[in-house]
C-alpha positions in Angstrom: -1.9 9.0 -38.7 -2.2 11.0 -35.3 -4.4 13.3 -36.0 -6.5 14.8 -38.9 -4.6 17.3 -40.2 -1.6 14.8 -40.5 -3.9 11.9 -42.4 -5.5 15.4 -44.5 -2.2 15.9 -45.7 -1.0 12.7 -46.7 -4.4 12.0 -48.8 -5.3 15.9 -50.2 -1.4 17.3 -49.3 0.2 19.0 -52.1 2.5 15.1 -52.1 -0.8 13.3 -51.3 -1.8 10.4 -52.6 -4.5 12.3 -54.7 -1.5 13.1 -57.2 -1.4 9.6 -58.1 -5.5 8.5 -58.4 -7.2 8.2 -61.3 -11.1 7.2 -61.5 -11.9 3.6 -60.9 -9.1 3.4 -58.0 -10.2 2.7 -54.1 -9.4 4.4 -51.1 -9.8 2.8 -47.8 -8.9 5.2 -45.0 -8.6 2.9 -41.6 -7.6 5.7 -39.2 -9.9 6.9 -36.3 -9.9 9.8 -37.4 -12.3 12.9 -37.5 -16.0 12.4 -39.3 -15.2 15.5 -41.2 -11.9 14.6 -42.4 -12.8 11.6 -44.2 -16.1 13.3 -45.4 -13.4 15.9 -46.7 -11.6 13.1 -48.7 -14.6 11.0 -49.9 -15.7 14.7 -51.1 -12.6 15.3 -53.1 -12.4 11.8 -54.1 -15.7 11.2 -56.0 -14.7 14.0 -57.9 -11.5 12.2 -58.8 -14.1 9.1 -59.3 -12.1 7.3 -56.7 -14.2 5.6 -54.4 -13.9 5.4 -50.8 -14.4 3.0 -48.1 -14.3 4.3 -44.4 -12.9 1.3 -42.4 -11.3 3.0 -38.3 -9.8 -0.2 -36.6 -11.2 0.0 -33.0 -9.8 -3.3 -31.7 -8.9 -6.5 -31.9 -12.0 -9.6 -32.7 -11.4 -11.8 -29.6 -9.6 -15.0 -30.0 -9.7 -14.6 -33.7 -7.0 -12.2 -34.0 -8.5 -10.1 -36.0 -9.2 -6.1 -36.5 -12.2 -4.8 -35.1 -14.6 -1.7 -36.4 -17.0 -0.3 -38.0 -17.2 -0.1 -42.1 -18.7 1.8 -44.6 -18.7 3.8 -47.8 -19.4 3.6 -51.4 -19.9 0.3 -52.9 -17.1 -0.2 -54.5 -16.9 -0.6 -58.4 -16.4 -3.9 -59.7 -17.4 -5.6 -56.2 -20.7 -5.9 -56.7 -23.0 -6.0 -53.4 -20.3 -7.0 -51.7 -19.2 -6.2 -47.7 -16.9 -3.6 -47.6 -14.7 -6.2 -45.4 -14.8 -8.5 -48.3 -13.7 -5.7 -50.4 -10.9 -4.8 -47.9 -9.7 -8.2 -47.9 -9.8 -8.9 -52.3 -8.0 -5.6 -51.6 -5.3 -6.8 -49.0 -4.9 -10.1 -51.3 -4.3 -8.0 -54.7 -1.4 -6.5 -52.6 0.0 -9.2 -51.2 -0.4 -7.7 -47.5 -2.4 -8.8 -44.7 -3.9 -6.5 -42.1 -4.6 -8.9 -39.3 -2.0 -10.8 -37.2 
C-alpha cells in the first residue's frame, strides 16, 4: 500500500479485512509502512486474537532472488519456536502462492 492511511484502511477500514478474522488466524503485514500503523493493527488484532507478524520487504537477497527485510512479531500459534520466515513460508505454501521470484 502507499502509504499508512491506505494499508490502515484496508486492515481496520469499515471493508477491512478485520470483518473477516476470527481468533487463531495470522496477519502478516509486508508493507514499509509506518511503526505506528502496524502497532495500530497488531493492537486491534490481539484483541481479535489474531496474531501478527510484521514482515517490510526492503530488497532483494543477492543472487538468490529472494525478499529481503527484517521480521518480527508474535510467535505465531501452532508454529511453535519457529522463524517468522519459516512461518511466512508454511504460510505462502498453505496458499499456494510464492512471494519470491
Amino acid at each position: 500500500m502507499p502509504t499508512p492511511s491506505d494499508m490502515e484502511q484496508v486492515a481496520l477500514g469499515e471493508n477491512g479485512l478485520i470483518r473477516g478474522w476470527k481468533a487463531g488466524d495470522i496477519y502478516v503485514d509486508m508493507s514499509t509502512n509506518s511503526p505506528s500503523t502496524i502497532r495500530l493493527i497488531a493492537v486491534t488484532a490481539r484483541g481479535k486474537g489474531v496474531h501478527v507478524l510484521d514482515a517490510p520487504v526492503t530488497g532483494r537477497v543477492p543472487g538468490r532472488g529472494g525478499l529481503a527485510g527484517p521480521a518480527g512479531g508474535q510467535r505465531a500459534a501452532g508454529h511453535g519456536k519457529k522463524s517468522v520466515q519459516a512461518v511466512i513460508l508454511e504460510l505462502e505454501k498453505a496458499a499456494g502462492v510464492r512471494a519470491r521470484t
